[in-house]
C-alpha positions in Angstrom: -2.3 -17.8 -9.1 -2.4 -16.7 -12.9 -1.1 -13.3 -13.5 -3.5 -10.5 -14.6 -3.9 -7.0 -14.2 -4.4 -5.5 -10.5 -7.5 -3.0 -10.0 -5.8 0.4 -9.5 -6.8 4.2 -9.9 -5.8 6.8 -11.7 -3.4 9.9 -12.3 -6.5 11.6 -12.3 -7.8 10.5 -8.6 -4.1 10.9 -7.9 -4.2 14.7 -8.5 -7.4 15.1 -7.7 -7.4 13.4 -4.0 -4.5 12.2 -3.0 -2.5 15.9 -2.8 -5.3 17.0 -0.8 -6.1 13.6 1.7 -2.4 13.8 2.2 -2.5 17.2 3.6 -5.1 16.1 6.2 -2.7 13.0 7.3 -1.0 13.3 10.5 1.6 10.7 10.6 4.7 10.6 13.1 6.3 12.0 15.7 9.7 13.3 16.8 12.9 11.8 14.8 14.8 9.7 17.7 17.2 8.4 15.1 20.2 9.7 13.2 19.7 9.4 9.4 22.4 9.7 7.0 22.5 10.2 3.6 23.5 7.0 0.8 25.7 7.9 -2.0 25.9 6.5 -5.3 29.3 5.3 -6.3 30.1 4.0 -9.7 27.8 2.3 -12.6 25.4 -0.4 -11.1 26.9 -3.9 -10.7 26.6 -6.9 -8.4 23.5 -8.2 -7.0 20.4 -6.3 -5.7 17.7 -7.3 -3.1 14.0 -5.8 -3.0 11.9 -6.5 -0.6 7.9 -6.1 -1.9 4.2 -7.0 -1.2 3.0 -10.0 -3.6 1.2 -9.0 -7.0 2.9 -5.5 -7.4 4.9 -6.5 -10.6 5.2 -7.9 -14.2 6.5 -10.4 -15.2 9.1 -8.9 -17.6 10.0 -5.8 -15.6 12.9 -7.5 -13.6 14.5 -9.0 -16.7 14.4 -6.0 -18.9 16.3 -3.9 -15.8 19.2 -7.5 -15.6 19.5 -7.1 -19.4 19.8 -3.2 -19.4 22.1 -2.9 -16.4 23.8 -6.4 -15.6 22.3 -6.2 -12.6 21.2 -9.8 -11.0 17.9 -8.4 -9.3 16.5 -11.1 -6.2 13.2 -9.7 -5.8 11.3 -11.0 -2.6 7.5 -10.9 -2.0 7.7 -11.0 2.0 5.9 -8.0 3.0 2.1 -9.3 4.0 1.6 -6.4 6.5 3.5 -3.6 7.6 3.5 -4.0 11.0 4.6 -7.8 10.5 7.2 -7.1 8.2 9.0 -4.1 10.8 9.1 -6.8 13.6 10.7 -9.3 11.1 13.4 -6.9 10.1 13.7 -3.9 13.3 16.5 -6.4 15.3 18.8 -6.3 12.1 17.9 -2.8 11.6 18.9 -2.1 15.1 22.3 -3.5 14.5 22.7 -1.4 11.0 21.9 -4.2 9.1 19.2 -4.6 5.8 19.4 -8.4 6.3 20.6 -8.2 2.2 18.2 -6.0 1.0 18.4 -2.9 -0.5 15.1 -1.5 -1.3 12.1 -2.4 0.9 8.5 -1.5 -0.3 6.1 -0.3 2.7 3.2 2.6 3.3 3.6 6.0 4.0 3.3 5.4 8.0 5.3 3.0 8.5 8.2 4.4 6.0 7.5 7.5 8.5 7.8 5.3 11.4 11.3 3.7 9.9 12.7 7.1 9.0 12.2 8.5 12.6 13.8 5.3 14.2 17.3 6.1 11.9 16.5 2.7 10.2 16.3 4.6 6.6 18.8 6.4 4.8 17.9 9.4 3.2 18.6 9.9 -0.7 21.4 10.9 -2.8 19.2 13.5 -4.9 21.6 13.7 -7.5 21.3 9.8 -7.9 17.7 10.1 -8.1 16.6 12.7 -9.5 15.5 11.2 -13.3 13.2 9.0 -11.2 12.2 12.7 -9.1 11.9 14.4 -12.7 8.8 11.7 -13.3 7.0 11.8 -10.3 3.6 13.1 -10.6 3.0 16.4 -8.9 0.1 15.4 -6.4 3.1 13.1 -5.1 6.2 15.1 -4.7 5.5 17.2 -1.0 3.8 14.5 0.9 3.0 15.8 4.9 5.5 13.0 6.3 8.1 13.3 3.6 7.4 16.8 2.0 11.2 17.1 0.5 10.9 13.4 -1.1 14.6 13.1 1.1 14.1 9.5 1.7 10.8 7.8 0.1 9.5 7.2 -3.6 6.3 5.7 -4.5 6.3 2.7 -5.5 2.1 2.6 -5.9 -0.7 3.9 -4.7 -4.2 2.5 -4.6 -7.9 1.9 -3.0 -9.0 0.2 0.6 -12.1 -1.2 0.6 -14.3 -4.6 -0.2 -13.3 -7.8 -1.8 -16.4 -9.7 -2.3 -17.3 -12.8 -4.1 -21.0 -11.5 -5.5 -22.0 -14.8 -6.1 -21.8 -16.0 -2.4 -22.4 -12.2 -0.9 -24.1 -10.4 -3.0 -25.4 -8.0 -0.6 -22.1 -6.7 0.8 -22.2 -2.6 -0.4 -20.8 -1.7 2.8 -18.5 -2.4 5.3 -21.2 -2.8 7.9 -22.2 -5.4 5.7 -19.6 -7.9 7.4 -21.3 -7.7 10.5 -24.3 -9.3 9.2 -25.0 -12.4 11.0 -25.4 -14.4 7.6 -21.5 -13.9 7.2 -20.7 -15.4 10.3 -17.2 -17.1 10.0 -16.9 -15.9 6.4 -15.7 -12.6 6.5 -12.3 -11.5 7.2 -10.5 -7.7 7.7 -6.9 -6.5 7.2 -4.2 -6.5 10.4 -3.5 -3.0 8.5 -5.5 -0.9 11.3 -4.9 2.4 9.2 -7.0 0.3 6.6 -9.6 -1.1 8.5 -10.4 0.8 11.6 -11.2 4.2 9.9 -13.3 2.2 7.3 -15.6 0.8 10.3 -15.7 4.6 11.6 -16.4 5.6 8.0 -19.4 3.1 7.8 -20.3 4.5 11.2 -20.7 8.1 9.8 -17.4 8.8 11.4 -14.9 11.2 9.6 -11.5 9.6 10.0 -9.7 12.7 9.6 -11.9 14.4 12.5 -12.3 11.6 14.4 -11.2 11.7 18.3 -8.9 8.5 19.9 -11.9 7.5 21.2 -13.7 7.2 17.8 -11.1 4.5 17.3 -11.1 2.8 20.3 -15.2 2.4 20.2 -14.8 1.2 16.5 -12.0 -1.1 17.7 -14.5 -2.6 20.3 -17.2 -2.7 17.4 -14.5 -5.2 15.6 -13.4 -6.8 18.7 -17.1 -7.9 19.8 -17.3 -8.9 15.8 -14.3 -11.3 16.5 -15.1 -12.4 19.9 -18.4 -13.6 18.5 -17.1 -15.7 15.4 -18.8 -13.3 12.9 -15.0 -12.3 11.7 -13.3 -15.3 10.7 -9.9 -14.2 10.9 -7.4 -10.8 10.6 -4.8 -11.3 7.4 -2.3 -9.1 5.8 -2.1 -10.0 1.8 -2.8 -13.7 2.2 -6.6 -13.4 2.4 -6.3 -13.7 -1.2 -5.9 -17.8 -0.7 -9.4 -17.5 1.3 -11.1 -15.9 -1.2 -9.5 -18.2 -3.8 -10.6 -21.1 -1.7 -14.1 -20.3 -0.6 -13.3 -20.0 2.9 -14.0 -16.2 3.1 -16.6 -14.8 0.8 -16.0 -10.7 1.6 -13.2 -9.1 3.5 -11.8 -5.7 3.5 -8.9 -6.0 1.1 -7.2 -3.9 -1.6 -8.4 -3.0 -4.8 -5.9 -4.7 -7.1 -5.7 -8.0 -5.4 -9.5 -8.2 -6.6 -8.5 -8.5 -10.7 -5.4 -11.0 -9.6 -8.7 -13.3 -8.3 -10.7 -12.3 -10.9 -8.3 -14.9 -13.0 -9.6 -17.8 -11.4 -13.3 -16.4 -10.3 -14.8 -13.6 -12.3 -17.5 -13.6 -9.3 -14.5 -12.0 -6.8 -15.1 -7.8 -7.7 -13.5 -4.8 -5.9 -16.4 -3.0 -4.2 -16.6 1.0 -3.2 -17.7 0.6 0.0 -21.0 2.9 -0.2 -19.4 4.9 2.0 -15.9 5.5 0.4 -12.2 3.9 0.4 -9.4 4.5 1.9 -6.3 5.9 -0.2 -2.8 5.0 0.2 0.8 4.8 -1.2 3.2 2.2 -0.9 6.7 3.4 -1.2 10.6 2.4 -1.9 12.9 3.6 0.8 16.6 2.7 1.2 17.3 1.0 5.1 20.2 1.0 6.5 23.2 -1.5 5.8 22.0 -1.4 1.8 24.5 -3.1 0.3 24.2 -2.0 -3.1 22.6 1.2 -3.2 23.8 2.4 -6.5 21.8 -0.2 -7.7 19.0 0.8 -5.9 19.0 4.0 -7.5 19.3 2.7 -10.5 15.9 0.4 -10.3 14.0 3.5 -9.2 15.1 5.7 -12.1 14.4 2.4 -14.6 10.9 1.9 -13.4 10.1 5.7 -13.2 10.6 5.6 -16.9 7.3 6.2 -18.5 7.6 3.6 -20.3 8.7 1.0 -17.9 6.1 2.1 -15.5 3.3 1.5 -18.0 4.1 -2.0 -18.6 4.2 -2.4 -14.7 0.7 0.0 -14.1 -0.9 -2.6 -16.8 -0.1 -5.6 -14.5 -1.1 -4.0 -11.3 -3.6 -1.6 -11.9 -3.0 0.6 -9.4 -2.4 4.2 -9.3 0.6 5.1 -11.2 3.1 7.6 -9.3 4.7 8.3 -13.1 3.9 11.3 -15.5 2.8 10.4 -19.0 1.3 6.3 -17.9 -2.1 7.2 -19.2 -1.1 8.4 -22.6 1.3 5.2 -23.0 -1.8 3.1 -22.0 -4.1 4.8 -24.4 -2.0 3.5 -27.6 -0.6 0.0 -26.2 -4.2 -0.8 -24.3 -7.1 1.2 -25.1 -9.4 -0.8 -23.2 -7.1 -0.9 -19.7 -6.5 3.0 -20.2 -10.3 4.0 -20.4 -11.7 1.2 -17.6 -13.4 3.3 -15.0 -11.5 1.0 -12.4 -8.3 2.6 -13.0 -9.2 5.9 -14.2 -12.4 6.4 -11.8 -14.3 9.3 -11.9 -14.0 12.1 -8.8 -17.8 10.9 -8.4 -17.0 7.2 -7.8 -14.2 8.2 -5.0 -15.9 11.5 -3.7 -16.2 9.6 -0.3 -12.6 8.3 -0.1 -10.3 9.3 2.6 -6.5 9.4 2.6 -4.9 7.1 5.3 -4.3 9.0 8.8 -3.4 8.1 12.0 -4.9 8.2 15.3 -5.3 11.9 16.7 -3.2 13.0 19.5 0.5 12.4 21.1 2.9 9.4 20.6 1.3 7.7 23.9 -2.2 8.0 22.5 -1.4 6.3 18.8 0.6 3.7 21.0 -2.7 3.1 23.1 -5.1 2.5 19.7 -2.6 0.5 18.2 -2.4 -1.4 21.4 -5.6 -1.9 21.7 -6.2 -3.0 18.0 -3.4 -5.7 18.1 -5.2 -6.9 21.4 -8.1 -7.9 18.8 -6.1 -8.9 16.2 -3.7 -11.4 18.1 -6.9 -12.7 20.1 
């Protein structure tokens, strides 16, 4: 796929949403593993091994950090969905082992969901902190890490409608992709923290009010969907090839994945639903068994430099977690820095709703997410 820029949001939304969404989250339960702290030891050397989602990163980026610091960086795009990407690694993690890596890349629930389990190390502070130093306010106390001990933010960005307009140009809101003339063409994300509380939302359904059984009669809403054909299939990040190939024409997808398609189709848009997004952040944690976690710390204070950051914010286009992006932007883009796409308006996300989970105790999360995957795996 050619490279361009990824739709993202802005400082702006950042401060003005995202402190306040993630106050409403309720993520996580007890802690049922030990969590130790990883030192740094030394300059960075030897090899280190990131695991991230596709289409987060520039090209340049990971040479300029081999160039600065001698580090050899292997940089692997194998997280598609969160939930696939903890079942890939939790039986190495069980046994103390990263399987190589060093960093992964995954959202706020499940780097929640890791930290409880023991699987993440918590952060040397001292190592860290020139990365710390640059992290925007709205983003330094979130509800499940409110210390910043043991995630960073890699991104953050905008759930919500990826439509070819040529093919669907009718498709404002999510209930849109139950319309029979979409049978078989629309698809929705196996992230249910994305796309359940976006088919309550379209529903009139607060997601941060909403009761377990709000989910579970918006997770038989999708389920009859699926049942029925009208949902084609349930993807983590590879719906892009369907879009690309014509054999989805609207999903629920993320905002910067839109622009990567845009390369190749200028029909494919991000669309607000009319009802509002859903707002997330993506963020680097340490697991345990890091082999090289002085390097590790080293990456996260290099792309936490303003400048750094920039030139990766310019690629993606998503939120920024970095102080001073927008001013960089202003003199090396001008047009990228005053798009309404990445700096959007508080009008244009008024309706947007920081991810949550489902209400209640452990058992009851464990029965929606049960009964989600039921639909999901058929």
């Amino acid at each position: 796929m050619t490279t361009v820029r990824r739709l993202g949001v802005a400082l702006a939304l950042l401060a003005a949403l995202v402190l306040a969404g993630c106050e409403q989250a309720v993520i996580g339960g007890p802690k049922t593993g030990d969590v130790q702290t990883v030192d740094a030891s030394g300059k960075p050397t030897g090899e280190l091994t990131i695991s991230n989602w596709p289409l987060y990163i520039d090209k340049q980026t990971i040479g300029d950090f081999e160039d600065e610091t001698g580090v050899t960086v292997k940089y692997i795009e194998d997280v598609n969905d969160n939930a696939e990407f903890f079942g890939k690694v939790q039986p190495q993690l069980d046994q103390g082992e990263s399987g190589g890596r060093s960093i992964f890349v995954v959202t706020d629930w499940m780097a929640n969901k890791m930290h409880n389990l023991g699987y993440l190390q918590d952060f040397d502070q001292e190592a860290v902190k020139p990365a710390m130093d640059n992290l925007v306010p709205s983003l330094q106390s979130p509800s499940f890490d409110p210390d910043r001990s043991f995630s960073l933010p890699w991104q953050s960005g905008m759930t919500g409608l990826v439509v070819n307009t040529a093919e669907a140009p009718d498709v404002k809101s999510v209930n849109d992709l139950f319309d029979p003339q979409y049978k078989g063409q629309v698809e929705m994300l196996t992230e249910m923290r994305d796309t359940v509380p976006l088919v309550m939302k379209a529903d009139g359904v607060d997601p941060t009010t909403a009761t377990k059984q709000d989910w579970l009669d918006a997770i038989d809403k999708i389920k009859e969907a699926s049942d029925s054909g009208q949902i084609r299939k349930f993807t983590g990040n590879n719906y892009t090839n369907d879009l690309a190939n014509g054999d989805a024409v609207a999903v629920i997808g993320w905002s910067g994945d839109a622009i990567q398609l845009q390369a190749d189709n200028p029909d494919i848009k991000f669309v607000m639903p009319e009802q509002g997004c859903m707002i997330w952040s993506d963020n680097m944690v340490i697991p345990v068994g890091a082999p090289n976690p002085t390097a590790a710390y080293a990456w996260m204070n290099y792309v936490y430099e303003p400048k750094n950051q920039a030139q990766i914010t310019d690629y993606n286009f998503y939120f920024s977690p970095v102080t001073g992006v927008k001013e960089i932007l202003q003199k090396s883009d001008p047009q990228a820095a005053k798009s309404p796409l990445i700096f959007p308006t508080d009008e244009y996300t008024k309706n947007c709703t920081t991810q949550v989970d489902p209400p209640g105790s452990d058992q009851d999360v464990a029965d929606v997410e049960q009964a989600f995957q039921a639909v999901v795996t058929g």
